[in-house]
N, C-alpha and C positions, 0 to 999 in steps of 0.2 A: 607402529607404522599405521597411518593412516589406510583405512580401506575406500573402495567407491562408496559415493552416495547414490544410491538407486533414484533411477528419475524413473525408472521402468513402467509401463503399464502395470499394472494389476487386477487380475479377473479377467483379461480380454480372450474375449472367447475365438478358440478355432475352429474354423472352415476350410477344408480342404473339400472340394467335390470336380464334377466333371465338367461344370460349366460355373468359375468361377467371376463373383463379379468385385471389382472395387474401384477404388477413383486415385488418379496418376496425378501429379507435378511437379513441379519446380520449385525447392525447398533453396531457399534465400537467409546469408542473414539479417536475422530481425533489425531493424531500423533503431536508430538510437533513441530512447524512449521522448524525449525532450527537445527540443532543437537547443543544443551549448552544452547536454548534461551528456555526461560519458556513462550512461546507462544501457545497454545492452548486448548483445556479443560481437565479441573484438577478437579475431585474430591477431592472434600472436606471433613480432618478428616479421610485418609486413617492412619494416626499414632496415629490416637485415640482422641474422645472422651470424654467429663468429661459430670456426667449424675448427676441429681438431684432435685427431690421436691423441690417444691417452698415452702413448710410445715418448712424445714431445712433452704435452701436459702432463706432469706426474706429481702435480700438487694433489693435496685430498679433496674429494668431492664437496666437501663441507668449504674451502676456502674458493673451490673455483664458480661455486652458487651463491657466495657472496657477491654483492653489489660494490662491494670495494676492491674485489680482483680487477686487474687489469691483465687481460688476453692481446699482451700483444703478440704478436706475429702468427696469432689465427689466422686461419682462411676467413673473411670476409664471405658472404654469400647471401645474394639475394635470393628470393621468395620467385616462386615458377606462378604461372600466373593461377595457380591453385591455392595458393598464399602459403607453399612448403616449400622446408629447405632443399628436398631432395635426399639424393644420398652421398653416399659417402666420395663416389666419384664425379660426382656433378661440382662437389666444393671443389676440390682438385683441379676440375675440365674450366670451375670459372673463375680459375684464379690463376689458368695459363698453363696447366701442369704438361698439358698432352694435345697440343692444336693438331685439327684434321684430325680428330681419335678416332674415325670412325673412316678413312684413308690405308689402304691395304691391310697388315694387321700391329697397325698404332698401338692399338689398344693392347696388344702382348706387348708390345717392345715396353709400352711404359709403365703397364699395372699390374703383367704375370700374365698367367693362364693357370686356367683350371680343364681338365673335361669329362666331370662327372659334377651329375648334381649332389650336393651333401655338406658337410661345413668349410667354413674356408679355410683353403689352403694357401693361400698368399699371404706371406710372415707381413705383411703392412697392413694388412686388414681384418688380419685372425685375433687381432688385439680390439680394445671397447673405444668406441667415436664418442668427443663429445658434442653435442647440439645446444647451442648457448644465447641467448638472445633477454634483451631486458626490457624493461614498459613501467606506466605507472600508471596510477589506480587515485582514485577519487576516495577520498574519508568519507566512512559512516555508509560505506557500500558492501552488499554483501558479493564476495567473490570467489566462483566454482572453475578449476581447471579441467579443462573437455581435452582428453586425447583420445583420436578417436583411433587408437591403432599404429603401431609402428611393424617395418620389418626386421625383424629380429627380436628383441626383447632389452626393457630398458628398466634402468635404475632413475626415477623423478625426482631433481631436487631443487628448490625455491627457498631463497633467503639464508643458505645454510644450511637446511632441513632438510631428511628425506622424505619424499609425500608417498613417493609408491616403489617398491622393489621388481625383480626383472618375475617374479614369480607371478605379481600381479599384471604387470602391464606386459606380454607377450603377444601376438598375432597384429596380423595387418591387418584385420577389422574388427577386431574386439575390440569396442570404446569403453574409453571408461572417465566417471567425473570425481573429481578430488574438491574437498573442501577448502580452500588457501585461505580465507577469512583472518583465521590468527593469525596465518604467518606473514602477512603483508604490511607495510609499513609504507606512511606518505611518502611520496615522492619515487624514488627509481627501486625497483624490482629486479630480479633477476630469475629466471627460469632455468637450468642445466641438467640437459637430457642425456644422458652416457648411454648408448646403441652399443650393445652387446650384438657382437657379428652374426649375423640369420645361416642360419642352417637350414631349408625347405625343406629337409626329411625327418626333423624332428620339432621343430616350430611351423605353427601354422601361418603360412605367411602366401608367400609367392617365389615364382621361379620363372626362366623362360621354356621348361622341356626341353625339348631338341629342335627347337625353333631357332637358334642360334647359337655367337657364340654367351660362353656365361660371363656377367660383367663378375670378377675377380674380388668386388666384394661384397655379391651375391644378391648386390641391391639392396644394404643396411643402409638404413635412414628412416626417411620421415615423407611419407605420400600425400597425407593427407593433412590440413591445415588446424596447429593446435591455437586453441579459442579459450578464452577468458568471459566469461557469463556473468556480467554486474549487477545487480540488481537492489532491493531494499528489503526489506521482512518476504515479502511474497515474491517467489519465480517462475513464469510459464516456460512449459518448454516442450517440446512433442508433440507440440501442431501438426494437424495433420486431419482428413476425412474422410470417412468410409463411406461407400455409395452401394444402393441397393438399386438397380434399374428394373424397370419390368422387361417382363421377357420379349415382349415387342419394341421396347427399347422409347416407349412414348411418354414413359415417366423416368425422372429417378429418386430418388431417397437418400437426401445427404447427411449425416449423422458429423457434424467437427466434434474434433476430441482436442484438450488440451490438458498437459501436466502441469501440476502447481503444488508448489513446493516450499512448505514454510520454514525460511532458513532460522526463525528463533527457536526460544526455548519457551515459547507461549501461544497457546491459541492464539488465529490471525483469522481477521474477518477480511473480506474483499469484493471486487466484481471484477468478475470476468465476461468480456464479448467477442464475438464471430461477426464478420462480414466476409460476407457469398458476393463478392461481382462477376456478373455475366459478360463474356468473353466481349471485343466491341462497347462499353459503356452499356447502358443500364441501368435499369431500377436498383441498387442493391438491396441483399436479405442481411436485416442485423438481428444477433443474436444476442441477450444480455442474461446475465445469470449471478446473483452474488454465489458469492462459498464461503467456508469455513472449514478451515485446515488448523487438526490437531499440530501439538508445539512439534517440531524435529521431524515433519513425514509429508510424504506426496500422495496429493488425491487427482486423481483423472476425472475433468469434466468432462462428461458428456450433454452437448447441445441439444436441446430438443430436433429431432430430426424437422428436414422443412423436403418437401416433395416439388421438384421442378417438371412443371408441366410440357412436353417436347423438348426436352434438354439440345443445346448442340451437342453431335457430340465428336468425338474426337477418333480420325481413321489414319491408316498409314497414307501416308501419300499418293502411293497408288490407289488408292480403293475412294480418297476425298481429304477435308480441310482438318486442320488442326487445331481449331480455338481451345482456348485456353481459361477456366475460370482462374478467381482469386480467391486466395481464402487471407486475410487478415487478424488476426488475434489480438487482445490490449488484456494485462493484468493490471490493475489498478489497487488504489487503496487512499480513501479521504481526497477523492478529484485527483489524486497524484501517478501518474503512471508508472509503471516497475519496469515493466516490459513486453515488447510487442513483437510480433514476428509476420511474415508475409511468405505467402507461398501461391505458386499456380498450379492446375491440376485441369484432366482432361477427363471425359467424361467416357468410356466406355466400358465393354462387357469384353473380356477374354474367356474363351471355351476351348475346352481339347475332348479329341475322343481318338479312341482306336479303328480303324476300318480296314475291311481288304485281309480278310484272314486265308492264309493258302499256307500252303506249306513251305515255304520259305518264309513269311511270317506268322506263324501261325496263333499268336496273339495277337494279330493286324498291326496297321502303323499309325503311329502318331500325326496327328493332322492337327492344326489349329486354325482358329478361325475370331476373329474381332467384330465385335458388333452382329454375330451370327454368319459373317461371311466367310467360308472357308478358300483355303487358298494354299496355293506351293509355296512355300518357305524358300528364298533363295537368296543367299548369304553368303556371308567368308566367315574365318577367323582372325578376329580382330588381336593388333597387339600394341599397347605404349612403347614408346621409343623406350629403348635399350639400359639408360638410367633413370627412368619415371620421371623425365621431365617435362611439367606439361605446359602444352600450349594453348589458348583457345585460336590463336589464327590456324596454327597447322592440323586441327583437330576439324576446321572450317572448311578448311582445304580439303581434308578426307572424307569429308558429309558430301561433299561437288562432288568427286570421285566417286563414291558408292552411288551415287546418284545417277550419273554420268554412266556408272556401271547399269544403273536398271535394278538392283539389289533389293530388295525389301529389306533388310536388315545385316546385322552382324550376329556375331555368336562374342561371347566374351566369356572364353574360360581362365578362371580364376586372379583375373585381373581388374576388379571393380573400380569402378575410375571417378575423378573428383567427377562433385555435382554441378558444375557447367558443362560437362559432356554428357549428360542424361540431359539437363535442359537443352543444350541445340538438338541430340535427338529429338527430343521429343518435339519443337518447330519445327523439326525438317521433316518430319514425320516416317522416322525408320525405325524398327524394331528393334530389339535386344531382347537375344537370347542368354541370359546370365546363368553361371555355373563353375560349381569348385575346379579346383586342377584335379591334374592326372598324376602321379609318379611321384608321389609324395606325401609328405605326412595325412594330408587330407585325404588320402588313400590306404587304408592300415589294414594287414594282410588280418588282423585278428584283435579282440578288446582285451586279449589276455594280459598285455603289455601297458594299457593305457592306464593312466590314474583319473581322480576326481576332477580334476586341475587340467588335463587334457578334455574330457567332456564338458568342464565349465569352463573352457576357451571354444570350445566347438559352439555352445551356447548363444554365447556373448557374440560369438563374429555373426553367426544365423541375425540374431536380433538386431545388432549394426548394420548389415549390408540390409535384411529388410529395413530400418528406418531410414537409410540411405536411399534407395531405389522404391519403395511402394509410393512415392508422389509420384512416379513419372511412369506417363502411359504409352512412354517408348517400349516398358520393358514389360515383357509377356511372360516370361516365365525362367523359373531357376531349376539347377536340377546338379545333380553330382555326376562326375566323368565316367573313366572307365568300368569302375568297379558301383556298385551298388552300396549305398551307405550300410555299416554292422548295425546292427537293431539298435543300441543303447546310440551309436551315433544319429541316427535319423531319427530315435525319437526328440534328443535334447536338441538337435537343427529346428525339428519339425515346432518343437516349441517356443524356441526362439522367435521365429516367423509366424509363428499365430499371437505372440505375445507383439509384436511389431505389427499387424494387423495386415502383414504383408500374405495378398491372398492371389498371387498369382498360380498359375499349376506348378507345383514339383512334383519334377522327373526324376526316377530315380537312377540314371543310369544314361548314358550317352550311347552306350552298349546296349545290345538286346539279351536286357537282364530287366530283373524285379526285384522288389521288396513283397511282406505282406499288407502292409501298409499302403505302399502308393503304388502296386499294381507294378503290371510291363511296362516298360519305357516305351517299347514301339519306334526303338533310335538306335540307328549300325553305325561304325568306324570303318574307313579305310577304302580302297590302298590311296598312296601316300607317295609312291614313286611311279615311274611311266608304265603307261599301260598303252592300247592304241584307242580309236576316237570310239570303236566301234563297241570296244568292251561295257561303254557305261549304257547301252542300247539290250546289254544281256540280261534277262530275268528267269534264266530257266538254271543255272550253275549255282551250285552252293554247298557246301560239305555237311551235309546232316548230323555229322559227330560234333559238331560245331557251335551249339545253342544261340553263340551270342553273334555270331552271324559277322564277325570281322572279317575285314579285307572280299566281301563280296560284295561290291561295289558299282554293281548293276542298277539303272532307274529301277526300282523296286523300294517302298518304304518311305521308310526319313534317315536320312544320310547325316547324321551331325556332322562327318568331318571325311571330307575325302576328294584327290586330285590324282592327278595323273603328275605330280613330283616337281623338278626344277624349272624353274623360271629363268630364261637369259634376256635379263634389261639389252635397252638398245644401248648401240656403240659410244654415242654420249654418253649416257649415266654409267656405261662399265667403266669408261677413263675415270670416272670422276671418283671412284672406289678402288678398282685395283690398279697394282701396282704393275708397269710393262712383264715384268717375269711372272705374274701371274695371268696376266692377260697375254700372254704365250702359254702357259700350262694350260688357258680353259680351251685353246682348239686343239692344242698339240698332242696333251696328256689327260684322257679322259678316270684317269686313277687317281690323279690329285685331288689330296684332301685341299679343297677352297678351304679359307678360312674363312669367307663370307658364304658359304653354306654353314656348315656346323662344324662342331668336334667329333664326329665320329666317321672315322676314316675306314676304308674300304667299302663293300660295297654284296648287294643284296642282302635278306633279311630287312632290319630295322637300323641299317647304316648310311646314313644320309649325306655324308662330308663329301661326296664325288659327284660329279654328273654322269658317272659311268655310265648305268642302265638307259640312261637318256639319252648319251652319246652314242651308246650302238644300237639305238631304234633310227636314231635320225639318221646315220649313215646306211644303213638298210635299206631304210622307205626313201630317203632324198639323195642318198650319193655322197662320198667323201668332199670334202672342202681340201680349202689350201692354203687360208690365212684368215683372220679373226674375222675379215669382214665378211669373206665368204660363211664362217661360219655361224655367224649371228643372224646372218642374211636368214639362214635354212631353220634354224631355231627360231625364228620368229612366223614361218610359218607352221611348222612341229604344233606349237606351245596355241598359237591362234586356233586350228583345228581340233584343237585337244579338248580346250576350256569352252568354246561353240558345243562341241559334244556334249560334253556333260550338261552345260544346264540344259542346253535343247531336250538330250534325253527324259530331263525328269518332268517337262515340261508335256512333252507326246506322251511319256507313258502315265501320265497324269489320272487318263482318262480310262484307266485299263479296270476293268471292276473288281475283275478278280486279281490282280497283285497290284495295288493302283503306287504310284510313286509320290509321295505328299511333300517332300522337301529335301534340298540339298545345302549344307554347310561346305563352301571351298576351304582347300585348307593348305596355306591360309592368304589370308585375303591380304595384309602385310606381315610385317616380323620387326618390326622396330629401330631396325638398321637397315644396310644396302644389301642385299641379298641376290644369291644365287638360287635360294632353294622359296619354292612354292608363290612369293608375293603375284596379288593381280597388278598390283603396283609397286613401285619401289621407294626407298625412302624420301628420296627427294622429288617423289610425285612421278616419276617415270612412266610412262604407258606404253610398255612394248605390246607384241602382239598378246600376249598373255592376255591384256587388258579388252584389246579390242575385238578380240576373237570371244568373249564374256559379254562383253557392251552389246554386239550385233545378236546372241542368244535373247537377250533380255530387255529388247526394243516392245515399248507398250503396243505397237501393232507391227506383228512381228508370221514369217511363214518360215517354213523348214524341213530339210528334208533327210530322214529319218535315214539310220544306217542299220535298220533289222529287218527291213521291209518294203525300203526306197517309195514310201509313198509320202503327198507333202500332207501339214499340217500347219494349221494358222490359230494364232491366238490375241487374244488383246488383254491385256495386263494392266492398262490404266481402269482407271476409275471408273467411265459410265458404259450406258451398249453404246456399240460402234457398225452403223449401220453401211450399204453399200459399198462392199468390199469385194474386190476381185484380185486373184491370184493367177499370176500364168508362170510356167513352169517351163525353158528352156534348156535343151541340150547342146554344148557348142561342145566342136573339136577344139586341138590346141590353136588354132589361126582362127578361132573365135568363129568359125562357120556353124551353122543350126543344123544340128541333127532331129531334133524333137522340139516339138512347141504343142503347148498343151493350155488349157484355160479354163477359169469357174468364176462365176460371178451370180452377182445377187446372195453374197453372204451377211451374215447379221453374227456379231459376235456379244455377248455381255460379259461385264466387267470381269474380270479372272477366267475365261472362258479359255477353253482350247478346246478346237477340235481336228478330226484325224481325217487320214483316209481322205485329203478331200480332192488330189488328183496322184497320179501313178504316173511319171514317166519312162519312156522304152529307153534305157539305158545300156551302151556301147557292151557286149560279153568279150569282147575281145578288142584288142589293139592297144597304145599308149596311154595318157592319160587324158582325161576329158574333164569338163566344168560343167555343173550344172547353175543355173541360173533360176534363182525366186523371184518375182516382183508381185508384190502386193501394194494393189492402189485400192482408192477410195475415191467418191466422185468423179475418179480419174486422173487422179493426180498419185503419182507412187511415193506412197511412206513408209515402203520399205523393201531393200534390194538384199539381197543374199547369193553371195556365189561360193560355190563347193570349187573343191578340186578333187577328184575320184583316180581311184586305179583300179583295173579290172580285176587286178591282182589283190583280195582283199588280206586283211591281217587275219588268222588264224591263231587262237586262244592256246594253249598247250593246257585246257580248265584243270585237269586233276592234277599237273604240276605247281599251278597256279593258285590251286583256294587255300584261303589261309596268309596266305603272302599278300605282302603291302606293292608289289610291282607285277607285270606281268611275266610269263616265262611261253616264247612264241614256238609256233610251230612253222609261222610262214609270216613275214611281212609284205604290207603290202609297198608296190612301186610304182612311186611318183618321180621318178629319176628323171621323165621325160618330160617335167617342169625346166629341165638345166638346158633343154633344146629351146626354147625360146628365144627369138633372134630378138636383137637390142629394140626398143620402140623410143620412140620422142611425146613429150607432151609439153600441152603449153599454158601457161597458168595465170591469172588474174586473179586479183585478189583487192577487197572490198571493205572501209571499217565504215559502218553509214555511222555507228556510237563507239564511243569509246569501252575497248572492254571488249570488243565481238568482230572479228573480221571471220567474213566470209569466201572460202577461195571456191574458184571455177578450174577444175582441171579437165583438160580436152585431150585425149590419145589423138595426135596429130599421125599416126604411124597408120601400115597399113597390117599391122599384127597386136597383138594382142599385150598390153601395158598391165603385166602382173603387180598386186599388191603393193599397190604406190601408196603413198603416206607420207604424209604431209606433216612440218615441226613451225614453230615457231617460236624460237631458241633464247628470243628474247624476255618470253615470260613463261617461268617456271612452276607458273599456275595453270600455265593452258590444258582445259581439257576441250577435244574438238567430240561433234556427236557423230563420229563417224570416221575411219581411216582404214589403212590396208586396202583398199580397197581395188576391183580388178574393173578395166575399160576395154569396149573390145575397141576397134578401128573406127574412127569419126564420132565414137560417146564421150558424152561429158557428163561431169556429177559434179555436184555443190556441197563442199561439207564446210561448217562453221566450227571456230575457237573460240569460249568463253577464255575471260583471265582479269587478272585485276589490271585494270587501264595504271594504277600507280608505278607497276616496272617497266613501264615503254612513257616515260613522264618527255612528254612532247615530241618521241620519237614514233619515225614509220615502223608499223608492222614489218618484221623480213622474216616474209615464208618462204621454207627449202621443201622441194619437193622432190622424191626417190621412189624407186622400187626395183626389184626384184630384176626385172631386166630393162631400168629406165634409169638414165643420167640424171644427177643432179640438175633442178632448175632451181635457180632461186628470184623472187621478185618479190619488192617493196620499195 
């Protein structure tokens, strides 16, 4: 049996330290060396596919890898625009098996169910898939098979032959290259990949947790795109550059490295070159270097380093620009090119430290900071659609969303995604927090059990996902979940990533846990189910028998992952999922296991399948319903107050010295199908209040008003200082009269700034409920309104029933029941597209009461995101909010916006 041929680094030294530097981008395939000559890497199976059980196919592997088989009546299947087949359900989905799979629960009726993670149990898919596709090849070419990782584990075979067994080729990112040289012949090829069914608790691969439900066959296939490397006596490959910056950030030190690799059986002379272009055009820096590579082996060049004087360099979005340099590569040999590769990369410095040590944390929290600027981490957790099938539009779509969100970043556990979704990261300039899963092989109670073969797959995916992700300076740092890596595990990770040159911080722990090696994490979990708004405002509860500090979920720390639980999409998007007897169970029967929450039915603890918990806060604090509408009505307020809380929290206690709050991870931010539990958004782009109650937290100049202390707080979260600011601070009854008016002006904020304390208003101690009102202007113009809804009655914690737990358990809720006393209002609405792509609406409370949380649709395109909704009007106010969307789904047609709320009649005009 053939084994890998290493293209590996070797001798590349490791750096791990506290303020890491390296250089990010956007890794491409290499260009064809020649223009006409089929010389460099080629994805394999971009014209398709033939997919099929081994249950039907029961020919031998040896005859179905021949080029003379004929596969007929496979599934046909095209390439995701990652250039992979997918999985095993995706051949299925696009060959008609299961329309609308993703429509009430489709997906049981047509492929089973499972509801634990571990191997499959569905007799259709607990059998081996095969993955079949053919190509042909240029004589007198040297020819290397790249897989860079499958889910499950497979048997490789080309031409008849087998090239690699499931022993070698296992995990979703352990790559590995095969030599196909001999076994290739002119003219048609054939590749055949047999997918042994993934088990996530004993193959290191991937899974969804309890994010949803589990696709049936466990997501066996193929995520990432298998490639063909042609080339002549010499191959580059592992382009790539390391950067040293000074610590003022006014040089930097670029070092290009490239592999080369001489596929004879004789000394090979050559040259090799680097070209540096500067983002915008430019001078470029070329690099030229011969080499000489012994017969059968790989040498690493390293360039002479070149020193860029003021580099640009490269920030998240909030904080500045994104350029982008180039790095190009050429191996040559006698004027003749072998092959070339192209990649972009960004230029900054990533730092972490600990700070804020108390007794609650008392090895401080993780804080990170880019370019030297520190700042709140404020994220979700990210998920691929439900069979890894990728897109770049809907992934484009999701960039505008987090955006739209205000978001610095995502978190991405253990689902590292093709490399055009680190490149639009990296333009759009958002972050990526990357990190193993949780509840799973990659989680091992002990190394008692594990063999050689388990540590050199832990290895190998380290070194993959670094080579993968170290060009792109979206991604700041990796780290493992729950549990703390077992020593022999984190040292062979640890070397992986120093051998990939991949020098971001890893964390060891998502938890507040350690290693000896990489120190505290300075990172808590949880809770995960409802809590009230007021709870993520607490920093003084916490169970000191506790170390690792789960489910205390107070602004205090860095939060890798935590909400307040279910999410109810608006009434459109819930038709367009479940099914009428389900969409009766979700008002009627708050004990139904949704199928679009999860598989795990019941309810408190770590059982997420209900809205239970959620259902009896909401009817508590807002009053029972009486039909779906009424009861999504009330959930969209719930969920908007909820998700406002939290980030706000971590935002105000930002500034606390002694327990300071550094970052919060939502969780999660989607889930890959249409969901009930957690999304800020839903599958099909939905923005309930969930969304908008999150958007209004994390406005670049933004005020707020704190629920531990009721005093307000303003910050600015873009890029530069932001001078001439004033805030005034409003009490209105329910008929929108002024109890308090309060004002501060002459503020100056810079860039990530928050500050507190900066007025206190006299707030009602008794009676119904009241609104408080923010406005923060600038020059005089207001860019930014914020209205509370309060009850005198506040929520009460039940903390010693509570720590420990992912949901709250109350002593007293609070009431807002007197939100349902609102008499009906009228508004009247105009609406404006000066460009296609951007209508702007005017809505006017024509009434003379108070027009609760109105929000606005525009139904016709399913891309719209507006920067601003929910929003409350007292009697004779108007407000302006705008919808971005692609002008392509309204193709010649008027905008029709519908406009609603809380105790307002539909208007609709266009």
């Amino acid at each position: 049996m053939n084994r890998p041929v290493s293209s590996r680094g070797k001798g590349r030294r490791t750096f791990f330290a506290a303020v890491l530097l390296l250089i990010s981008g956007l890794l491409t395939a290499p260009a064809v060396a020649a223009a006409g000559s089929p010389t460099g890497l080629v994805t394999l199976g971009l014209r398709g596919w033939q997919v099929q059980s081994s249950a039907v196919a029961t020919e031998s592997p040896a005859e179905i890898s021949s080029p003379g088989f004929d596969p007929k009546g496979w599934l046909p299947v095209k390439p995701d625009d990652a250039g992979a087949p997918g999985t095993e359900i995706n051949a299925l989905l696009q060959n008609g098996a299961c329309p609308n799979v993703f429509y009430s629960d489709n997906m049981r009726k047509c492929f089973g169910y499972t509801d634990q993670l571990g191997p499959v149990t569905v007799a259709r898919f607990a059998v081996p898939w095969w993955f079949r596709t053919d190509f042909t090849v240029p004589a007198g070419k040297d020819a290397k098979l790249i897989v860079p990782g499958v889910v499950g584990e497979a048997d490789v075979w080309v031409n008849g032959t087998i090239v690699a067994g499931r022993d070698v080729v296992s995990g979703a990112f352990a790559g590995h290259t095969f030599d196909l040289t001999a076994l290739l012949r002119p003219g048609r090829n054939v590749l055949a990949i047999e997918m042994y069914p993934n088990d996530p608790t004993r193959m290191y691969t991937l899974d969804h947790v309890d994010w949803s439900q589990i696709p049936p066959d466990n997501d066996t296939g193929i995520q990432y795109p298998v490639q063909l490397q042609l080339s002549d006596a010499l191959t580059g490959s592992n382009a790539h550059v390391v950067q040293q910056n000074a610590a003022d950030l006014s040089s930097s030190t670029l070092t290009a490295k490239l592999d080369v690799t001489n596929n004879s059986n004789r000394a090979q002379d050559g040259e090799v070159s680097a070209t540096i272009m500067p983002p915008d055009g430019g001078a470029p820096i070329l690099l030229r270097q011969a080499v000489s590579v012994p017969a059968s082996s790989t040498k690493t060049v390293s360039f002479t380093p070149v020193t860029l004087e003021h580099p640009r360099l490269w920030w998240p979005y909030s904080m500045g620009d994104q350029p982008l340099y180039t790095l190009t590569t050429t191996v040559s040999q006698h004027g003749e090119v072998s092959t070339t590769s192209r990649e972009t990369f960004g230029i900054r410095t990533v730092s972490t430290r600990l700070v804020g040590k108390s007794p609650q944390a008392p090895d401080g929290a993780r804080i990170f900071a880019v370019n030297g600027k520190e700042f709140v981490f404020r994220g979700g957790g990210y998920a691929p659609d439900l069979f890894l099938r990728y897109s770049q539009a809907d992934v484009a779509h999701q960039i505008t969303l987090i955006k739209s969100l205000g978001l610095t970043g995502i978190r991405l556990e253990g689902h590292d995604m093709p490399d055009d979704f680190y490149q639009q990261m990296d333009r759009a300039g958002l972050l990526v927090l990357g990190g193993f899963l949780c509840c799973d092989a990659w989680q091992p109670d002990s190394e008692q059990n594990l063999t050689d073969r388990d540590f050199r797959i832990m290895h190998d995916s380290a070194l993959g996902i670094g080579e993968r992700e170290r060009n792109h300076p979206s991604v700041i740092t990796y780290g493992w979940s729950d549990n703390e890596p077992l020593p022999r595990q984190e040292s062979v990770s640890l070397a992986g990533f120093a051998e990939a040159d991949f020098q971001v911080p890893i964390i060891a722990s998502a938890e507040y846990k350690s290693t000896k090696v990489l120190g505290p994490s300075g990172e808590k979990e949880g809770p995960y189910d409802w809590v009230p708004p007021s709870y993520f405002y607490d920093s003084t509860h916490f169970d000191t028998g506790d170390p690792t500090r789960t489910n205390v979920g107070g602004a205090w720390g860095f939060a890798s992952e935590q909400s307040a639980g279910d999410t109810v999409p608006t009434l459109d998007s819930i038709r367009r999922f479940l099914s009428p007897d389900e969409q009766a169970k979700l008002w009627q029967d708050p004990e139904y296991n949704q199928y679009h929450a999860n598989f795990e039915p019941g309810h408190g603890g770590y059982a997420f399948g209900t809205l239970y918990t959620f259902d009896t806060a909401l009817a508590a604090r807002y009053g029972t319903w009486f039909d779906l509408d009424s009861y999504v009505k009330l959930a969209q307020l719930a969920n908007y107050e909820n998700t406002r809380a939290q980030f706000e929290a971590f935002l105000d206690h930002s500034v606390d010295p002694d327990n300071p709050s550094t970052g919060v991870v939502y969780w999660k931010l989607n889930t890959g199908w249409p969901s009930l539990l957690w999304s800020l958004y839903n599958y099909d782009g939905d923005q309930p209040g969930a969304f908008y109650g999150a958007q209004k937290a994390n406005k670049p100049l933004h005020a707020l008003l704190s629920y531990d202390d009721n005093t307000v707080a303003v910050d600015n979260l873009g890029p530069g200082t932001q001078r001439d600011l004033s805030v005034e601070v409003k009490v209105h009854d329910l008929s929108g009269n002024v109890l308090d008016d309060r004002q501060a002006s002459g503020i100056s904020l810079n860039s990530q700034e928050v500050r507190t304390g900066v007025l206190k208003p006299a707030l009602p101690a008794s009676g119904p409920v009241y609104f408080v009102e923010l406005i923060l202007s600038q020059h005089g113009k207001v860019v930014d309104r914020n209205v509370y809804w309060r009850s005198t009655q506040p929520d009460v914690v039940d903390w010693p029933a509570t720590q420990g737990e992912p949901q709250a358990t109350m002593k007293q809720y609070a009431n807002l029941q007197g939100l349902r006393t609102l008499p009906a209002s009228q508004v009247s609405v105009t609406a404006t597209t000066p460009v296609k792509g951007r209508t702007s609406v005017t809505i006017t409370n024509t009434s003379n009461v108070v027009a609760f949380f109105v929000r606005a649709d525009l139904t016709q395109a399913r891309s719209a995101t507006w920067d601003e909704n929910d929003i409350v009007l007292w009697p004779g106010q108007s407000q302006v909010i705008t919808a971005g969307y692609d002008a392509a789904e309204l193709p010649g047609a008027k905008p029709v916006v519908t406009v609603s709320g809380f105790n307002t009649a539909t208007v609709t005009t266009g």
